[in-house]
Backbone bond lengths (Angstrom), bond angles and torsions (degrees), N, CA, C in turn:
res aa  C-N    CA-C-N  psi(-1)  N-CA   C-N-CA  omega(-1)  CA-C   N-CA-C  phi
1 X - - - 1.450 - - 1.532 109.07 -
2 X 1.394 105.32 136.69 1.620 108.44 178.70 1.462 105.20 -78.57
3 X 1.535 113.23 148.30 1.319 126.83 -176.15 1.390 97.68 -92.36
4 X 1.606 137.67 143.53 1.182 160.99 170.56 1.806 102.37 -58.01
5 X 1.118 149.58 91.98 1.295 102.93 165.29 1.843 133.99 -65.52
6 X 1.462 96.09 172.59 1.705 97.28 -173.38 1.176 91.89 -116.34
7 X 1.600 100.32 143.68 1.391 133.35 167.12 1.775 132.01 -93.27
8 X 0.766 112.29 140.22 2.028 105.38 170.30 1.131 108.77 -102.57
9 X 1.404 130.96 -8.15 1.373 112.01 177.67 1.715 94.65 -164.16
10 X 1.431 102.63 147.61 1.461 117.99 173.91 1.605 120.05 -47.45
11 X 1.757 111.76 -31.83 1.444 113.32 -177.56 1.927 104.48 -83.39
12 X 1.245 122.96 -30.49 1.598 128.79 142.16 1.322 124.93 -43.69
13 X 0.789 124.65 -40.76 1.844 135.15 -176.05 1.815 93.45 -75.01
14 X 1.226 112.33 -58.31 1.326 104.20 -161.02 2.139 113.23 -94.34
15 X 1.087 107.08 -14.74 1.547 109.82 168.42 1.848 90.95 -74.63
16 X 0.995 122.51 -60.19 1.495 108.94 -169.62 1.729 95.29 -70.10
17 X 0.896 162.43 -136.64 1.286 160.47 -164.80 1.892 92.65 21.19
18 X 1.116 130.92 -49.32 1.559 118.90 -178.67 1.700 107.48 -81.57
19 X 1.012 117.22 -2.41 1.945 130.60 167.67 1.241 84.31 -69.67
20 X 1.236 126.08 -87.50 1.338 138.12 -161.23 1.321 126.04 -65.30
21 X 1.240 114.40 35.23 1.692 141.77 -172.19 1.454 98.89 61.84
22 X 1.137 155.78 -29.58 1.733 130.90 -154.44 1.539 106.73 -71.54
23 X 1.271 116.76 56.54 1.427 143.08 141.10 1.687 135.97 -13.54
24 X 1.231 115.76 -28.03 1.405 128.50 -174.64 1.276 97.56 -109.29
25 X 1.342 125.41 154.93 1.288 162.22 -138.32 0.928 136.21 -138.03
26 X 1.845 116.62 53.17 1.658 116.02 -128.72 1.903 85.17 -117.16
27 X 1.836 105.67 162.03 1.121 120.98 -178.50 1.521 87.66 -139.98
28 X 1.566 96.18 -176.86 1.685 109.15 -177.83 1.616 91.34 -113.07
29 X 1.760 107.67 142.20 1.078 114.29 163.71 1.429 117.96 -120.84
30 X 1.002 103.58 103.46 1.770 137.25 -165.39 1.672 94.12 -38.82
31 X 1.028 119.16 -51.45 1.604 119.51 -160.49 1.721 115.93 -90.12
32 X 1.457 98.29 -2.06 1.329 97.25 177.58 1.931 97.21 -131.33
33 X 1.085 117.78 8.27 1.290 108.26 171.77 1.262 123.51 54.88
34 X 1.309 119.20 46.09 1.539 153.39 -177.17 1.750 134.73 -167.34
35 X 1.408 102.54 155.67 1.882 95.58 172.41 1.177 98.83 -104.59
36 X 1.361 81.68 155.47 1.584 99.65 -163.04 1.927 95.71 -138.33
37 X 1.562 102.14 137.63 1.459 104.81 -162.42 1.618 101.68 -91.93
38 X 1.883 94.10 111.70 2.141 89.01 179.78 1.680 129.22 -30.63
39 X 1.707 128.92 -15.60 0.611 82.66 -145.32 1.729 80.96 -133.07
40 X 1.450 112.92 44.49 1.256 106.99 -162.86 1.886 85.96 -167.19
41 X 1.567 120.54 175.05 1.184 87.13 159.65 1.910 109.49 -131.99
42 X 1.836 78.83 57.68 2.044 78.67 161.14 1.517 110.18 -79.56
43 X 1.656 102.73 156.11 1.114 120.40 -168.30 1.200 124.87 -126.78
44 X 1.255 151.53 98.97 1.810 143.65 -166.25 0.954 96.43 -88.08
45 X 1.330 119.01 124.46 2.083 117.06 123.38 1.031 113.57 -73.95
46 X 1.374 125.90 162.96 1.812 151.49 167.62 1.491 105.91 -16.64
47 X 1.657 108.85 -41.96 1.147 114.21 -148.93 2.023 111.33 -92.60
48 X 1.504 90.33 -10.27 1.522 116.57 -154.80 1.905 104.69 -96.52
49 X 1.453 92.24 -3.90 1.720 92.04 -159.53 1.557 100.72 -154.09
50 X 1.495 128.07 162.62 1.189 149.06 -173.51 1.364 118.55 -146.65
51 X 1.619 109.18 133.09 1.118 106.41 -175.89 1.829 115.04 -91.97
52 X 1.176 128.44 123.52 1.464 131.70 179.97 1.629 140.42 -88.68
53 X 1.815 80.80 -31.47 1.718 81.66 151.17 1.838 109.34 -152.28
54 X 1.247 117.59 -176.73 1.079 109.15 141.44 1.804 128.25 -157.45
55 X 1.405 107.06 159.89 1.704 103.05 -173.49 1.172 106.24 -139.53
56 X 1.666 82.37 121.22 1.643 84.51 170.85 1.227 115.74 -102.14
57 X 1.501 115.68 172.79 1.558 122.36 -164.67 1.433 101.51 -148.30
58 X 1.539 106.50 106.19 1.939 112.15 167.83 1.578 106.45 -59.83
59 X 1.264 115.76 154.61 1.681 120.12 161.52 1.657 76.98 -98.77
60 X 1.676 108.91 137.02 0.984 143.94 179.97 1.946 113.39 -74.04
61 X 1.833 79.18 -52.39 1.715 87.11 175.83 1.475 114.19 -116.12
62 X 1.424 120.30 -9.43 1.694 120.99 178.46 1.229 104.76 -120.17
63 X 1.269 136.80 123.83 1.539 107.56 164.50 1.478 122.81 -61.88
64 X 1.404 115.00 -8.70 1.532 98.69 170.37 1.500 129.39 -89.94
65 X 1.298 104.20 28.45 1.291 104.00 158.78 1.787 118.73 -99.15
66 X 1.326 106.70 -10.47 1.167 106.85 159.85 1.382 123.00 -31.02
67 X 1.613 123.96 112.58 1.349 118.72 171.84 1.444 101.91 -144.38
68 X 1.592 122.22 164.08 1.119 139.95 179.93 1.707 109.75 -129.86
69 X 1.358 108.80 144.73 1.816 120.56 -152.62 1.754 89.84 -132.16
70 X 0.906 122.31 110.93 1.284 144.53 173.56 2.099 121.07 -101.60
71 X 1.104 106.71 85.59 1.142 116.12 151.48 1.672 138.78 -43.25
72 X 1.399 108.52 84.66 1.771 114.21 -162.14 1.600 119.62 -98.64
73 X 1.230 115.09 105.61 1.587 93.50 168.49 1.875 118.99 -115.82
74 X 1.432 94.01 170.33 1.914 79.30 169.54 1.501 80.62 -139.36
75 X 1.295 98.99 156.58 1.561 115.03 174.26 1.786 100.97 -102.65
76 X 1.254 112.93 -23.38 1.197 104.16 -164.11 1.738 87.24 -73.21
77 X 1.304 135.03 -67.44 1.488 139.61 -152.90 1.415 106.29 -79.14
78 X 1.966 108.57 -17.66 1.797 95.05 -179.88 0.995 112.70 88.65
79 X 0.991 138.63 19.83 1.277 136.22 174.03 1.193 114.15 -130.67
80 X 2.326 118.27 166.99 1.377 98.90 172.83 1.678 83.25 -152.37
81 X 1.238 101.49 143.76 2.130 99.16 171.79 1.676 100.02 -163.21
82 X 1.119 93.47 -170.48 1.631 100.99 -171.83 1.636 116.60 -115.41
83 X 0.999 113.49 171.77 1.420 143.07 -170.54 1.175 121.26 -127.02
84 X 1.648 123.63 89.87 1.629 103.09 169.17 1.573 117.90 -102.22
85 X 0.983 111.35 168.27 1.792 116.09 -170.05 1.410 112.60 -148.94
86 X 1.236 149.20 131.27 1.058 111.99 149.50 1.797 128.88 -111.92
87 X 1.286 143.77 -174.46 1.339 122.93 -104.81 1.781 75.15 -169.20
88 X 1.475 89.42 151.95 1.662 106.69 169.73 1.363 88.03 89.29
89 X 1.613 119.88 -146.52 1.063 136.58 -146.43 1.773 116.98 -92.67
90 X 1.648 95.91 -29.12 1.706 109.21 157.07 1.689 110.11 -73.44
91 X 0.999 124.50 -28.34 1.597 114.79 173.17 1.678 132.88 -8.95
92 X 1.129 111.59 115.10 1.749 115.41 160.65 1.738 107.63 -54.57
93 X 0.817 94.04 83.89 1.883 102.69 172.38 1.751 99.24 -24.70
94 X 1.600 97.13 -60.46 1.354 98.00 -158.85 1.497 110.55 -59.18
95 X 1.337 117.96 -44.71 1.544 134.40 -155.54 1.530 84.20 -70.11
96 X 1.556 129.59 -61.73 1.291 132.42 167.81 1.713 139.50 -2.24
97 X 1.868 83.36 -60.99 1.417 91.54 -166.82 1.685 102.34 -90.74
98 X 1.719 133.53 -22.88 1.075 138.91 111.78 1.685 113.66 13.39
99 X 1.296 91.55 -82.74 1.611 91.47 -157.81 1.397 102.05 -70.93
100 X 1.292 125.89 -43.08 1.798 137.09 177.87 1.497 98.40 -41.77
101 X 1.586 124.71 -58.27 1.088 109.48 176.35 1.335 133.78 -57.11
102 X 1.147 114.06 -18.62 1.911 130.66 -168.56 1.760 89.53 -81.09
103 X 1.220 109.11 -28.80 1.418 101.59 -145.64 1.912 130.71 -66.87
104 X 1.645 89.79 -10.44 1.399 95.01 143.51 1.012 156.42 -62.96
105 X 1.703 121.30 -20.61 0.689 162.22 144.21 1.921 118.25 -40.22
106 X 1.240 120.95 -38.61 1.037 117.84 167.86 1.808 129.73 -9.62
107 X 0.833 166.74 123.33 1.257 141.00 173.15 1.460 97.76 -98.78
């Protein structure tokens, strides 16, 4: 079994995750019920993408630094990038309920 690596900080989690190709730059777009990569205009549904890892990160002293770093690929479009969110009580509802649904998906 492959070991996960661990991170100390969200800007660590995601420079190494772009070492390791997850390259794209994806957000949730609330109105179409998909991420969509900033800088292009591919688009995932649920069905289009997989989630590969994930890390979460407590704020130590705020809870709103709480964030979570999501590792995304699709085989169908070729591509792989990340997702950040953050989680608990600052949460994107939308990006949230999004990701809750994916979350079987986990590998």
């Amino acid at each position: 079994m492959e070991r996960k690596p661990s991170y100390e900080t969200v800007s660590e989690a995601v420079n190494d995750l772009i070492k390791r190709g997850y390259t794209t730059d994806f957000y949730v777009e609330a109105t179409k019920d998909c991420i969509v990569c900033r800088k292009s205009d591919l688009a995932l549904s649920a069905d289009d993408f997989v989630i590969d890892e994930v890390h979460r990160f407590e704020g130590e002293n705020d809870p709103g630094d709480s964030m979570i770093v999501y590792a995304i690929s699709s085989t169908k479009h070729d591509v792989k990038g990340v997702l950040t969110n953050a989680y608990g009580v600052y949460a994107d509802g939308v990006t949230s309920a999004i990701i809750s649904h994916l979350h079987k998906q986990i590998k």
